[in-house]
Backbone as numpy.savetxt, mean C-alpha at the origin, in Angstrom:
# Nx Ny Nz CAx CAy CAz Cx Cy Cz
33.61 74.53 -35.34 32.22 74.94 -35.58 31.32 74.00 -34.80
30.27 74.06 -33.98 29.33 74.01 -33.46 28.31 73.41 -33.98
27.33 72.33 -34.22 26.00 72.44 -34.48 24.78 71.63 -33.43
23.99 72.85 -33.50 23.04 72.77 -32.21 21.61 72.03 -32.98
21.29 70.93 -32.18 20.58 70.11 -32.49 19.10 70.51 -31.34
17.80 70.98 -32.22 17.31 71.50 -31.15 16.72 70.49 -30.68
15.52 70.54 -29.12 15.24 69.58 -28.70 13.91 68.97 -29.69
13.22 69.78 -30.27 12.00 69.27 -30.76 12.40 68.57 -32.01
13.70 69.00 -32.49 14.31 67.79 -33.58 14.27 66.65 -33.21
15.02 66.57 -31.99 15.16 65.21 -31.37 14.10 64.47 -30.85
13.00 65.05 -30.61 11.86 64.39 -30.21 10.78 63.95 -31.25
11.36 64.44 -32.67 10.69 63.85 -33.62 11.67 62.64 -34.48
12.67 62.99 -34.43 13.56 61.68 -34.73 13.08 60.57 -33.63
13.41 60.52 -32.36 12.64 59.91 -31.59 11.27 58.74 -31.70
10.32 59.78 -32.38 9.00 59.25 -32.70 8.94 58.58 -33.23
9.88 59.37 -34.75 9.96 58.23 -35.90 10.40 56.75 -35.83
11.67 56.82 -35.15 12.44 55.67 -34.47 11.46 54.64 -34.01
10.82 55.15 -33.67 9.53 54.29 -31.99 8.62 53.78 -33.66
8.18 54.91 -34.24 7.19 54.41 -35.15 7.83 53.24 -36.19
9.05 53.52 -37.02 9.64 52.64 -37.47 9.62 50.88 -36.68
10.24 51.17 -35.69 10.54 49.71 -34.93 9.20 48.81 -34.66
8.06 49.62 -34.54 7.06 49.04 -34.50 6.49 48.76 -35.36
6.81 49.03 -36.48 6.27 48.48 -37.78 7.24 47.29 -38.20
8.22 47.23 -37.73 9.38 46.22 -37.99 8.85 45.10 -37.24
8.61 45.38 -36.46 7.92 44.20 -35.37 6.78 43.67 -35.65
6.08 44.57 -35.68 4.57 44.09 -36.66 5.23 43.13 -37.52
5.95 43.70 -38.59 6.24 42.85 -39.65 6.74 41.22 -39.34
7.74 41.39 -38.13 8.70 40.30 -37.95 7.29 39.14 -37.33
6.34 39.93 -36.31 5.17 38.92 -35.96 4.43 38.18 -36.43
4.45 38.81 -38.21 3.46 38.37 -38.75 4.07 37.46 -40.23
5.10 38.13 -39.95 6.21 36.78 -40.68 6.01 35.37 -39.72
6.63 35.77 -38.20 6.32 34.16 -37.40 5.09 33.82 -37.53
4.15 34.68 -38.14 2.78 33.89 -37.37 2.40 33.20 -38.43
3.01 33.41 -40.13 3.36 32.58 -41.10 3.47 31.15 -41.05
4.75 31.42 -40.45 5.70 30.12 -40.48 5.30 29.09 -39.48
4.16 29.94 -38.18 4.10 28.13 -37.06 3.06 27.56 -37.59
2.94 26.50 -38.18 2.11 25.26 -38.69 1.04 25.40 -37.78
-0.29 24.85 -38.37 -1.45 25.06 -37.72 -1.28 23.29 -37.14
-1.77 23.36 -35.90 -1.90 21.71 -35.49 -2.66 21.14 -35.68
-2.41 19.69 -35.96 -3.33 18.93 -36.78 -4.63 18.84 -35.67
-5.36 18.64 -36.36 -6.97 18.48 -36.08 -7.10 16.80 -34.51
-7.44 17.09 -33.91 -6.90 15.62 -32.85 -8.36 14.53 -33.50
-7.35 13.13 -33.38 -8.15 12.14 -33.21 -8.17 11.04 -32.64
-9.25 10.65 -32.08 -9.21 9.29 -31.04 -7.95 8.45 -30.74
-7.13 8.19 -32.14 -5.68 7.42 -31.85 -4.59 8.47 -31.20
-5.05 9.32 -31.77 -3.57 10.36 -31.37 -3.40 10.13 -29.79
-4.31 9.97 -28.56 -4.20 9.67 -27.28 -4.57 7.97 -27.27
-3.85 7.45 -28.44 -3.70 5.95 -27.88 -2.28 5.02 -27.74
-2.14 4.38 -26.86 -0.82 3.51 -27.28 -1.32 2.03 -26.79
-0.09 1.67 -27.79 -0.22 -0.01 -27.97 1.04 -0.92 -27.06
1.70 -0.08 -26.58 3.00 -0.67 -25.99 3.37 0.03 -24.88
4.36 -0.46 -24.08 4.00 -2.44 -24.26 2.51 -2.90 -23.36
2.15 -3.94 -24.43 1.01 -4.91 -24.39 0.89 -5.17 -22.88
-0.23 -5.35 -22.29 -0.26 -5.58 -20.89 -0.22 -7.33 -20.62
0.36 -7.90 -19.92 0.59 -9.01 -19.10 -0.72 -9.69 -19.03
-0.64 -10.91 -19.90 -2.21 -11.69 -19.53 -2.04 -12.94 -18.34
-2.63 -12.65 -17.06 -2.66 -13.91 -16.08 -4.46 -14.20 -16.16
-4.00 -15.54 -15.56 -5.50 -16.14 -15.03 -5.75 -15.70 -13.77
-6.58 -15.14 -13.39 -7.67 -14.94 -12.27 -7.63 -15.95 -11.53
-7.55 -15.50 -9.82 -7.71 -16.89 -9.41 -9.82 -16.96 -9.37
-9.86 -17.75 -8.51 -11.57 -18.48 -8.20 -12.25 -18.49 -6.96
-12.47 -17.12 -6.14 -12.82 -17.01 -5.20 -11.59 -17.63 -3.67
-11.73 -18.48 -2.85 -11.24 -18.81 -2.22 -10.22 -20.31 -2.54
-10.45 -20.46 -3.61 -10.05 -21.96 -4.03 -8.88 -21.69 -4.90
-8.24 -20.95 -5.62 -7.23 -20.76 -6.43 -6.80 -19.78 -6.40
-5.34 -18.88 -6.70 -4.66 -17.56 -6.40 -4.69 -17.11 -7.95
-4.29 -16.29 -8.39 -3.67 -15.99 -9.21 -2.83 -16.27 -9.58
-2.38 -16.32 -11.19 -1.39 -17.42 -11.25 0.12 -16.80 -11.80
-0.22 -15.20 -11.41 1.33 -14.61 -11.12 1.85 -14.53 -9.82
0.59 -15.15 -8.42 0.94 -15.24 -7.47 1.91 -16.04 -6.70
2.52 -15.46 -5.73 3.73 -16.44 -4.75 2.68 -17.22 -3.96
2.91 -18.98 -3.81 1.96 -19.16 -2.98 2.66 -19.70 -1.35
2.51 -18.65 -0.59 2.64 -18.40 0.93 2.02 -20.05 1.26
0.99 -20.24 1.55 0.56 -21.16 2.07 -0.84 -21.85 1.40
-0.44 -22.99 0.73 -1.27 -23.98 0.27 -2.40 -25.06 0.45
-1.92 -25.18 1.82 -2.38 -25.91 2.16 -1.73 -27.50 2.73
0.02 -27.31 2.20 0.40 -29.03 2.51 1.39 -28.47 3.91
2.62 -27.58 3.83 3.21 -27.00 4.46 4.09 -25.89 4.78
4.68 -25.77 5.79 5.20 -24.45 5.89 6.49 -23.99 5.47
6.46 -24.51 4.44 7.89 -24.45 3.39 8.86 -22.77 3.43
7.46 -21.79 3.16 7.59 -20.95 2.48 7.74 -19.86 4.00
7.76 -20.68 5.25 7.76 -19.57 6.79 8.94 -20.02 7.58
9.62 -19.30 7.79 10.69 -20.32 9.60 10.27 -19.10 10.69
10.73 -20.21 12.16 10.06 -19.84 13.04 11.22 -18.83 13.29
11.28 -18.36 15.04 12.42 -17.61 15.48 13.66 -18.05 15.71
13.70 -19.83 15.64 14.96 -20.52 15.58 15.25 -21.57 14.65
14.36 -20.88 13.31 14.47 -22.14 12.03 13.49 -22.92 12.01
12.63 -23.70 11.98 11.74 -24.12 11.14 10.60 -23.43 12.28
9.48 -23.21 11.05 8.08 -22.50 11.92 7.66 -24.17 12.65
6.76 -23.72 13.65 6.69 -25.01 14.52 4.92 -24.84 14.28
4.24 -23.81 13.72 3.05 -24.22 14.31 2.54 -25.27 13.20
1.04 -25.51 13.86 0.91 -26.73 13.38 -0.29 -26.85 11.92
-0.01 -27.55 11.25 -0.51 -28.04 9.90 -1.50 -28.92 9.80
-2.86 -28.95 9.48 -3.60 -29.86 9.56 -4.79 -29.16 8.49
-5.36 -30.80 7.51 -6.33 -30.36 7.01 -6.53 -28.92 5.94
-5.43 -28.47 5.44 -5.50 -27.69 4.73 -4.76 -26.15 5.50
-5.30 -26.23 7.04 -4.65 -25.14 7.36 -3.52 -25.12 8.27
-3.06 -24.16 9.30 -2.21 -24.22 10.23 -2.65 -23.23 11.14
-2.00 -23.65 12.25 -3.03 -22.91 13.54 -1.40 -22.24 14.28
-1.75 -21.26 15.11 -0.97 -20.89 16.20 -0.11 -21.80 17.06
0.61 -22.32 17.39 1.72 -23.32 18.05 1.84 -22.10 19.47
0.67 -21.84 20.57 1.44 -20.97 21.41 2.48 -21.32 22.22
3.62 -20.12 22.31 4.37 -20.27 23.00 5.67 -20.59 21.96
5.50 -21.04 20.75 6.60 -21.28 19.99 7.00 -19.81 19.40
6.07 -18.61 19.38 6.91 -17.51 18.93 6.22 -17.60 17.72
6.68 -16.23 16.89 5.87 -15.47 15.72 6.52 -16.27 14.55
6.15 -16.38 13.49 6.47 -17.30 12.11 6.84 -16.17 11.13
7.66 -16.03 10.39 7.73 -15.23 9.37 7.98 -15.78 7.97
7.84 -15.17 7.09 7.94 -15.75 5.32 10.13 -15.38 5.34
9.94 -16.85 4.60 11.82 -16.85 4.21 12.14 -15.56 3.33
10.63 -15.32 2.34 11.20 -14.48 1.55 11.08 -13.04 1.93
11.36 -11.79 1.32 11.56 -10.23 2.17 10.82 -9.78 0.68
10.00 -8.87 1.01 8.62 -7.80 0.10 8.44 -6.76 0.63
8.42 -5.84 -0.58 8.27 -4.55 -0.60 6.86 -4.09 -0.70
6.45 -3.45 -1.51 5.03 -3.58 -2.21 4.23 -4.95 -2.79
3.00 -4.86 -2.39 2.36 -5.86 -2.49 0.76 -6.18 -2.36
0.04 -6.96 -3.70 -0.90 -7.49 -3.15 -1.11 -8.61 -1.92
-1.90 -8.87 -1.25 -1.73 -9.72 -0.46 -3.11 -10.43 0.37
-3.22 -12.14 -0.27 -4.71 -12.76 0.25 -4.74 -13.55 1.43
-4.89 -13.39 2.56 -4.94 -14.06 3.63 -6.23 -14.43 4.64
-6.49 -15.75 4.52 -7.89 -16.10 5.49 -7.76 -16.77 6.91
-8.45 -16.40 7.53 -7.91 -16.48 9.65 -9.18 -16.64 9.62
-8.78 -17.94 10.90 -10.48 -18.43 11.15 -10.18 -18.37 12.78
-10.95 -17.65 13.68 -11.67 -17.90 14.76 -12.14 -19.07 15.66
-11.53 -19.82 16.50 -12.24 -20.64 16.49 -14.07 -20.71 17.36
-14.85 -21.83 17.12 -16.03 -21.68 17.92 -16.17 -21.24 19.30
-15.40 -22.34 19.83 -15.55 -22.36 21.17 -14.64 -21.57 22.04
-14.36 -19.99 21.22 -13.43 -19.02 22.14 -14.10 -18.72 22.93
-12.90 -18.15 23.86 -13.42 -17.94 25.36 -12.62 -16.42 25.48
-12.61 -15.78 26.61 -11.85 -14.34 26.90 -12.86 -13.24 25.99
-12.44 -11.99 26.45 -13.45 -10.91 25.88 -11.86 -9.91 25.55
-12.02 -8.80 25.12 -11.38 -7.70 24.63 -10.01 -8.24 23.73
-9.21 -7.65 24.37 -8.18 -8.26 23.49 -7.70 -9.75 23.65
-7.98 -10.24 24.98 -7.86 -11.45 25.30 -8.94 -12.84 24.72
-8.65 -12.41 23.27 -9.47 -13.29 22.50 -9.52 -13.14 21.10
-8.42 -14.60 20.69 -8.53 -15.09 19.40 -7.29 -13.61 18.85
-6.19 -13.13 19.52 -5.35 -12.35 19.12 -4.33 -12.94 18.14
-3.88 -11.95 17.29 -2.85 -12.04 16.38 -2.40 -11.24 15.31
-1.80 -11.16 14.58 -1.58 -9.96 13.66 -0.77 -10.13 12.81
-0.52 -9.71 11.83 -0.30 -9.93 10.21 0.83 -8.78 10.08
2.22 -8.51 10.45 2.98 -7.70 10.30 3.52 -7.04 8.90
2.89 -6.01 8.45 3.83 -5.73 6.82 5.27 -5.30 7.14
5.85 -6.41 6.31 7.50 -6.39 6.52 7.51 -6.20 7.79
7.26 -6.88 8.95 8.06 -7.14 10.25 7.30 -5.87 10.95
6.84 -5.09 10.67 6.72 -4.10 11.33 5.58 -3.40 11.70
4.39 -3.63 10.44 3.49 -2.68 11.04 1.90 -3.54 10.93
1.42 -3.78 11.93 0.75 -4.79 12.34 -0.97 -4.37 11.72
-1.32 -5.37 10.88 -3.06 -5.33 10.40 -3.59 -6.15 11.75
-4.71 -5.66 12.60 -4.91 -6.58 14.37 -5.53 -7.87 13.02
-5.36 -8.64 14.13 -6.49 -10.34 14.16 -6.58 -10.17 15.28
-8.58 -10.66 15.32 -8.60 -10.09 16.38 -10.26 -11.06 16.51
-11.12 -11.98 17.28 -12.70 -11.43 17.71 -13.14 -10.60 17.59
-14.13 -9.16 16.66 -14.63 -8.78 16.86 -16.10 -8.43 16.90
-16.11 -10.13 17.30 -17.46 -10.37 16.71 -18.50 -10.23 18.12
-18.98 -9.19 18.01 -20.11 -9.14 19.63 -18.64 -9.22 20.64
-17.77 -8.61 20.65 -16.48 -8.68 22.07 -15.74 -6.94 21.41
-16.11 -6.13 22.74 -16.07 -5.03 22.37 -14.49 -4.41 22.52
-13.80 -3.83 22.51 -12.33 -3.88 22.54 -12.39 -1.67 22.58
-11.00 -1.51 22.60 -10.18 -0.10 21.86 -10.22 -0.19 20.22
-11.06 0.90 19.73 -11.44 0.52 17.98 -10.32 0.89 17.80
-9.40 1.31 17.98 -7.75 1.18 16.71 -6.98 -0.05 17.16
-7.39 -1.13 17.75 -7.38 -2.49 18.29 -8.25 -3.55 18.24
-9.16 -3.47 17.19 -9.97 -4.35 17.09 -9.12 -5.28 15.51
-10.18 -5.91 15.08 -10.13 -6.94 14.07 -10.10 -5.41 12.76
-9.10 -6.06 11.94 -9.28 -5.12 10.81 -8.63 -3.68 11.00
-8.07 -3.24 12.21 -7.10 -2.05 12.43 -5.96 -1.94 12.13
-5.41 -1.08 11.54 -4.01 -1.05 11.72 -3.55 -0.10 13.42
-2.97 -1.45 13.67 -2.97 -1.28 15.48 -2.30 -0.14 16.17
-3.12 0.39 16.88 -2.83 1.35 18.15 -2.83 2.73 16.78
-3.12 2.36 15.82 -2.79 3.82 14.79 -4.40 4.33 13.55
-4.79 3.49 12.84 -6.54 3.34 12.89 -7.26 2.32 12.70
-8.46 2.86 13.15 -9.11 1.75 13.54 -10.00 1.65 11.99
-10.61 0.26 11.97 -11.23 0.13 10.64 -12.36 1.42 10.32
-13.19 1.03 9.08 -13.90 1.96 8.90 -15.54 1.20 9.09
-15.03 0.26 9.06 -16.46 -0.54 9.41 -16.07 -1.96 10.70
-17.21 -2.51 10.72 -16.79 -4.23 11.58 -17.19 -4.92 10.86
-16.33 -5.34 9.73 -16.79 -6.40 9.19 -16.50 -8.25 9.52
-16.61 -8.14 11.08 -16.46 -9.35 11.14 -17.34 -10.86 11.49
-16.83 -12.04 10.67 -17.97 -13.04 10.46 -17.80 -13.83 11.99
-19.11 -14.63 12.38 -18.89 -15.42 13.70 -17.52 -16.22 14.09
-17.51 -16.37 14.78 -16.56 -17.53 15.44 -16.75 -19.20 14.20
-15.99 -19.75 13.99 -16.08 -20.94 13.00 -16.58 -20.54 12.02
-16.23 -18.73 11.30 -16.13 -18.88 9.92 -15.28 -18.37 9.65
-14.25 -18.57 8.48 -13.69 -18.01 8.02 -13.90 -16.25 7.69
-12.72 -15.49 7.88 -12.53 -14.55 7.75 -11.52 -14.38 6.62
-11.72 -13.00 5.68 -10.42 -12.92 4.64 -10.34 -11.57 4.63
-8.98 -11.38 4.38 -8.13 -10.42 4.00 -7.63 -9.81 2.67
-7.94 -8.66 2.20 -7.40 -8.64 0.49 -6.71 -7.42 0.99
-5.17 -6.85 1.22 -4.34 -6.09 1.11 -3.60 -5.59 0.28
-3.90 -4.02 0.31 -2.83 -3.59 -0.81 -1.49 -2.78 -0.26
-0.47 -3.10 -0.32 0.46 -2.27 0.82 1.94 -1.82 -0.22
1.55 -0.60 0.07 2.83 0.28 -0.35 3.77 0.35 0.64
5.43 0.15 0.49 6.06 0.24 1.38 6.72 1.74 1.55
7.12 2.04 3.05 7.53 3.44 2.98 9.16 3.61 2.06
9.57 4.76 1.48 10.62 4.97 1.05 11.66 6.46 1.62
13.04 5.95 1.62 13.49 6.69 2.72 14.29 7.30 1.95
15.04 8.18 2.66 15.76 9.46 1.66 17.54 8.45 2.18
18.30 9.15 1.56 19.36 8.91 1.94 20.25 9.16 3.66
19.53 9.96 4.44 19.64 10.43 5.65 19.10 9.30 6.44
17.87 8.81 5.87 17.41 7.65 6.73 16.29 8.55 7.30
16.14 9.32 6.80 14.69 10.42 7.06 13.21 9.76 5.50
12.72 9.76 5.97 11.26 9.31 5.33 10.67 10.99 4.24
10.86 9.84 2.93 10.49 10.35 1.84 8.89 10.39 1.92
8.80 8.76 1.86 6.73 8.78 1.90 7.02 7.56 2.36
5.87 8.08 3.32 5.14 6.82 4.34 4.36 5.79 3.48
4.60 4.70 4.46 3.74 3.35 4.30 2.71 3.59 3.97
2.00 2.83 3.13 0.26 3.10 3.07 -0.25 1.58 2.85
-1.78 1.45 3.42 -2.05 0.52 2.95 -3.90 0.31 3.02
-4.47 -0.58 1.49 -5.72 -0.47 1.68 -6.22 -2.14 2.41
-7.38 -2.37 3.06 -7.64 -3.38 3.40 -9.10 -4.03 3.03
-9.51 -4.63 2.36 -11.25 -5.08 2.29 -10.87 -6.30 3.14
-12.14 -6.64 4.04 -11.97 -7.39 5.06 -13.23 -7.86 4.64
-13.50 -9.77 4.25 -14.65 -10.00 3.90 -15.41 -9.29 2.98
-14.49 -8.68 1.87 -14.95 -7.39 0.70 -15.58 -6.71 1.31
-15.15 -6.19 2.59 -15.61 -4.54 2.69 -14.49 -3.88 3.12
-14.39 -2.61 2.34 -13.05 -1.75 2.51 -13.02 -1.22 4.01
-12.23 -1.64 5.01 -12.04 -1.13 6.34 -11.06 -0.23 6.18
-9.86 -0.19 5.55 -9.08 0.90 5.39 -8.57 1.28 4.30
-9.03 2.81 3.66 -8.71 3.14 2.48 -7.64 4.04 2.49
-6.18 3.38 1.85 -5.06 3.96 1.30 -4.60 4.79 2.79
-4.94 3.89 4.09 -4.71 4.50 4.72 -2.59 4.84 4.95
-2.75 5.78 5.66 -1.35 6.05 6.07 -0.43 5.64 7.40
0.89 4.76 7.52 0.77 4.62 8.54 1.93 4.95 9.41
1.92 5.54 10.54 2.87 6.40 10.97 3.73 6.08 11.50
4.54 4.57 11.36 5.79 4.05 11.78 5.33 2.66 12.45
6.67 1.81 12.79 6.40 0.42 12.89 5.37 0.55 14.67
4.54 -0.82 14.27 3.27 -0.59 15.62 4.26 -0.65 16.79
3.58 0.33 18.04 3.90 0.19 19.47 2.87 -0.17 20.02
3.31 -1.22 21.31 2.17 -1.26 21.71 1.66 0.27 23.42
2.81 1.04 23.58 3.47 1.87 24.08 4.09 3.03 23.40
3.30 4.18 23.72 4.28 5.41 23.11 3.83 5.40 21.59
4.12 7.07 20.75 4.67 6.53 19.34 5.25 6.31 18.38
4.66 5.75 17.17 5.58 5.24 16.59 6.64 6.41 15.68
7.49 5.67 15.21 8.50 6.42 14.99 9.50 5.76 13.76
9.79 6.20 12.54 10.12 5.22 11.30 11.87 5.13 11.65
12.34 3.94 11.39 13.47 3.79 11.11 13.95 3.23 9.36
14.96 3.52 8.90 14.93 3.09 7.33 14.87 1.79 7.27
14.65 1.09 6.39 14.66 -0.61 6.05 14.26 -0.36 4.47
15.01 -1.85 4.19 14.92 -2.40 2.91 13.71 -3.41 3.07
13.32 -3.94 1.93 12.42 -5.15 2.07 12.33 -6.28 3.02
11.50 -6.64 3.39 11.61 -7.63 4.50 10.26 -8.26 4.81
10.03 -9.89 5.40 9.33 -10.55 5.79 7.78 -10.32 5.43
7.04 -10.80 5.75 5.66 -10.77 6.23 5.59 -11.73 8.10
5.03 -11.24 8.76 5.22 -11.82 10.03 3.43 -12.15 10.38
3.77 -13.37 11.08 2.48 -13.77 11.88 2.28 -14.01 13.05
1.57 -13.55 13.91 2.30 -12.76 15.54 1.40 -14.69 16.39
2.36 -14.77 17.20 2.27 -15.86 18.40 1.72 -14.82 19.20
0.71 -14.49 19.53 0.20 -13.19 20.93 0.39 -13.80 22.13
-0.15 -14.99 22.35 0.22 -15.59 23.95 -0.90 -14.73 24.65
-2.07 -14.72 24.27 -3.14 -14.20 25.01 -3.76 -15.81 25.55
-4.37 -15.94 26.63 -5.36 -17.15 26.91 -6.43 -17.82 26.48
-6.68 -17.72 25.23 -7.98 -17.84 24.38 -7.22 -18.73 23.63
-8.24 -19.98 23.43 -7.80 -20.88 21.90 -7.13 -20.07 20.61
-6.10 -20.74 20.21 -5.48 -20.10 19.40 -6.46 -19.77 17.72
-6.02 -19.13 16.69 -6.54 -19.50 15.90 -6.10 -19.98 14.28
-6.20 -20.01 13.60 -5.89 -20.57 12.26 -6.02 -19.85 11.20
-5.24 -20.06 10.38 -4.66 -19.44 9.08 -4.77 -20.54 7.62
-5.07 -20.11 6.36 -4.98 -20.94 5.07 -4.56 -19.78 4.15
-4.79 -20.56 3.16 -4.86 -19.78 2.40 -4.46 -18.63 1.26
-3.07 -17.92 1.89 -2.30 -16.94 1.73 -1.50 -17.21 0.79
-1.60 -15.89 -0.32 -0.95 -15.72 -1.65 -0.60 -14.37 -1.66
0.63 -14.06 -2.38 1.32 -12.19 -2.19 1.58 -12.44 -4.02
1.14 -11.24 -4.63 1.68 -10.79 -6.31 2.49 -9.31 -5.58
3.43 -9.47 -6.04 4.27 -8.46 -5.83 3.86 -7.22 -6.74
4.37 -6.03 -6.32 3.64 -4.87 -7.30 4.82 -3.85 -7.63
């Protein structure tokens, strides 16, 4: 025996079905909408934390004291903390500071840094002589490689991604903030080091900010591989390493350095 199910049966079973399930659902929604807890009301502590407590140092005092989580680079007695290109740095020590030794070659720190604050003051001397780059040259290498200029740029007109306060041949400052000949000049650096992938291909580039005489010459700038003075640059991987202080061997009285303290970051 046979039984024929017509179509408009089936399209009202159908309906019902559709209408049923949606009332089931309704139901099941409004069961969950029961059960999720209303969230508490927010207050001022709820976005606070207490831990961990932040690190209390002393401040250093303008030009006269570092900070006293700082490494101190150079003090003022000697060059403990630099060797030259064949073991001890040769330049010379006097009076608080140390000057260029030309011809003895670039000085570097014994110890190797990654990231870093970093305070360094370079003095000019009076009676320089030479114009453009041939005057009062030198440069401040982060980790060996990528050169902040020292430089005259005081009234001695130069290539601006080569002046005083550039990161060399790559940019040039954002201002000239530089003081006469026989004054001190300072440096407050903040330098991120680049980080490399496992290929030896570059994750993120170097960066670094500079106030020169507290004015910001380069902000968080970026920098595009170790300085050339030729061609460009181009990153190879490295681990931590040095701070360098360049012997230029230009013809101009050399100049002088004090001062210098690094807090690691």
């Amino acid at each position: 025996m046979h039984t024929t199910i017509s179509t408009s049966f089936l399209k009202k079973l159908s309906a019902a079905a559709l209408v049923t399930g949606l009332v089931l659902c309704s139901e099941a929604n409004a069961q969950t909408q029961e059960t999720v807890p209303t969230p508490p009301k927010m207050r001022p502590e709820m976005t606070e934390f207490w831990e961990p407590e932040i690190k209390v140092i002393t401040p250093g005092n303008g030009t006269t004291t570092a900070p006293s989580d700082a490494i101190i680079l150079f003090g003022g007695k000697d060059l403990a903390e630099w060797k030259g290109k064949d073991g001890e740095a040769k330049w010379k020590v006097q009076n608080g500071t140390f000057t260029v030794a030309k011809g003895t070659g670039d000085i570097s720190t014994k110890r190797e840094f990654g990231d870093y604050q970093l305070h360094i003051e370079w003095q000019i001397p009076t009676d320089i002589q030479g114009k453009s780059q041939a005057r009062g040259n030198s440069g401040i290498f982060m980790q060996s490689r990528y050169e902040l200029q020292v430089l005259d740029s005081y009234n001695n007109r130069t290539y601006s991604n080569g002046q005083a306060g550039s990161i060399y041949k790559q940019h040039p400052p954002l201002v000239n903030a530089m003081r006469k000949p026989g004054d001190w000049n300072v440096y407050d650096v903040i330098y991120t080091a680049p980080r490399f992938k496992e290929d030896g291909s570059v994750f993120t580039p170097a960066r670094i900010t500079v106030l020169h005489n507290g004015v910001l010459v380069q902000n968080n700038s970026e920098i595009k591989g170790p300085t050339e003075y030729i061609g460009l640059p181009s990153y190879k991987a490295h681990s931590k390493a040095p701070i360098t202080l360049q012997d230029h061997g230009d013809p101009s009285k050399p100049i002088s350095y004090r001062n210098i303290w690094l807090r690691e970051l």
